[in-house]
C-alpha angles and dihedrals in degrees: 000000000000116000114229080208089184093062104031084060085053103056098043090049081057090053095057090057098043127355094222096082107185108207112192129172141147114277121289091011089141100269098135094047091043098048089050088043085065113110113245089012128156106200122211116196100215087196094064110093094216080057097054094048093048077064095052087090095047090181096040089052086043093056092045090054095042116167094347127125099253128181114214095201106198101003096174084067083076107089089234103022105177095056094080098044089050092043090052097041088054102038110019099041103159088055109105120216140180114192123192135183143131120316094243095075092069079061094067108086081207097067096045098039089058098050096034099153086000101099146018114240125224125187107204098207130190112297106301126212079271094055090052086057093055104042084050100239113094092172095139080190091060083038099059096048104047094037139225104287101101103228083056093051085046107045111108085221145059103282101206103124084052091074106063087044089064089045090052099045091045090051093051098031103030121032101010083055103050108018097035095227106189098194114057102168089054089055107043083047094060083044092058094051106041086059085054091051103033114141098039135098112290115233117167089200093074100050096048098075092053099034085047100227139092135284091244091058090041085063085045091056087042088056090040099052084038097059091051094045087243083128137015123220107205107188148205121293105205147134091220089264112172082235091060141090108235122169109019111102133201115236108214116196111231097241135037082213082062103046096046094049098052085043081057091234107159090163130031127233123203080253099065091049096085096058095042089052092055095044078054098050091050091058094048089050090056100043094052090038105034093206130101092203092115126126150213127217116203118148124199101269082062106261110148128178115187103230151027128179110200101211129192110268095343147091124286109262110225112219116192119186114212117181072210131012089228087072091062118114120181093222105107097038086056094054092041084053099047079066096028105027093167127069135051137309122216142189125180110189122176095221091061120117103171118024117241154169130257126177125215110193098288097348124086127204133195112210111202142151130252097268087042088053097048086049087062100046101048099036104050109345106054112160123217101300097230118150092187094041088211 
């Protein structure tokens, strides 16, 4: 069985600091094959009906896995899940466990009121550079295309009907379940184009008339396909300058895989690459940092720069992402630095080998590649950890 070795440290950091780990992600991320991947572990199928009713008694199952490293799979499947988990971080608390279930269960205040303190979070997102590594392909173009949830990178065909499988289980078994949506063609519509547009500025205005809603109801589905990390919202880093785009949000798909395949890409152009490479950094950002609260900078005469990292009692740190470093111009950076002089500039490009510094007139740029770019940010850099951003 292949290690995700990135994630499986990371679990078992989180255990040293709770022994509740909760671990979310979007559906067929990988959770299941990662939680029986885990060295010592006893697994427990939620779905199965003999499991739940072994969990009819939380305190009597407790007792029978006493000190041990246990995996709850679909633990939403339970009918209170989080009994057993608060039961077991108060009263068992050298019992390690590792719960799992749809994302959409972070979403329920009832959940995280119930186990505040109590656990470590861990968002599972789509296949990182690491997980390239492990699975032995580390082809970003392939990557790109099939996406980042495992069973897509593996299949030995095309897995384009998968797609709109996922897209149809998530709908029955994720939002119709927990948000009562009453309209599914109309979802499913917005989240089909919001994966063909994904990257770009985000107005709600422009979805209602196809989807046939309202734009009330577009900004509903947003905050929808946003609390079960089926979309990002990166917006705007300002100071409320008159220059400066305030209010307007980009909307990010989740998965390159997704975004390709609504846009109907089959094959990539060198054209498509650069899209693709910031949609990839972003995922890597989120899954070293485990927080959304990234940003974008544009002002109203079109400058635009990626990324911005808000950062404690420091400056924003700029974060450009170039297919090539050749592509770079220091146009934009410029324009972000007359507003915000002090803080970093950064380029990830994937064509650097060794990361450098070029200096443009006054502005200085530090060109690196994506591990070169993590190791920044965890290591000195590291942003306001907020999964919810709000």
């Amino acid at each position: 069985m292949v290690q995700r070795r990135f994630w499986v440290e990371r679990i078992e950091r989180a255990w040293k600091r709770r022994s509740i780990v909760w671990l979310s992600g979007v559906r067929r991320a990988g959770k299941t094959f990662l939680s029986q991947s885990l060295p010592d572990i006893e697994y427990f199928d939620c779905e199965l009906p003999r499991t739940r009713r072994m969990m009819d008694d939380p305190e009597g199952f407790l007792e029978g896995v006493r000190d041990r490293r246990i995996v709850l799979d679909e633990i939403h499947r339970l009918g209170n899940p989080s009994e057993i988990l608060k039961i077991a971080a108060d009263h068992y608390p050298k019992t390690k466990i590792l719960a799992t279930g749809s994302s959409t269960l972070g979403a329920s205040k009832k959940f995280r009121d119930t186990l505040s303190g109590r656990k470590e979070e861990i968002w599972l997102t789509p296949m990182i550079t690491a997980d390239l590594r492990d699975f032995g392909r580390l082809d970003l173009r392939y990557r790109f295309l099939r996406g980042g949830l495992p069973p897509f990178f593996l299949a030995k065909e095309s897995p384009d009907r998968d797609f709109q499988e996922w897209m149809d289980a998530y709908w029955s078994k994720d939002v119709e379940e927990l948000f009562r949506l009453e309209r599914r063609h109309s979802f499913q519509r917005f989240t089909e184009l919001l994966m063909a547009q994904s990257g770009g500025i985000f107005e709600a205005t422009r979805f209602a008339r196809p989807c046939e809603v309202s734009r009330a109801t577009i900004s509903n589905y947003l905050a929808v396909l946003e609390a079960t990390f089926v979309a990002h919202v990166v917006r705007p880093f300002s100071s409320h300058r008159s220059t400066e785009i305030v209010s307007a949000p980009k909307a990010y798909g989740f998965d390159t895989g997704f975004v390709c395949y609504h846009r109907g890409w089959h094959t990539l152009r060198n054209e498509d690459l650069g899209l693709l490479w910031e949609h990839f950094v972003l995922n890597e950002m989120h899954a070293h940092l485990q927080a959304r609260d990234v940003r974008y900078w544009r002002d109203k005469r079109g400058h635009e720069v990626d990324f911005v990292l808000p950062r404690r009692a420091q400056q924003p740190l700029a974060i450009e992402c170039k297919w090539s470093a050749s592509d770079f111009d220091s146009t934009n950076l410029k324009a972000f630095r007359l507003r915000y002089p002090l803080g970093k500039n950064l380029v990830v490009a994937h064509d650097v080998k060794r990361s450098y510094t070029q200096r443009f007139k006054d502005l200085f740029v530090r060109f690196m590649n994506l591990s070169a770019l993590m190791a920044e940010l965890t290591e000195k850099n590291r942003p306001v950890a907020n999964l919810t951003h709000r």
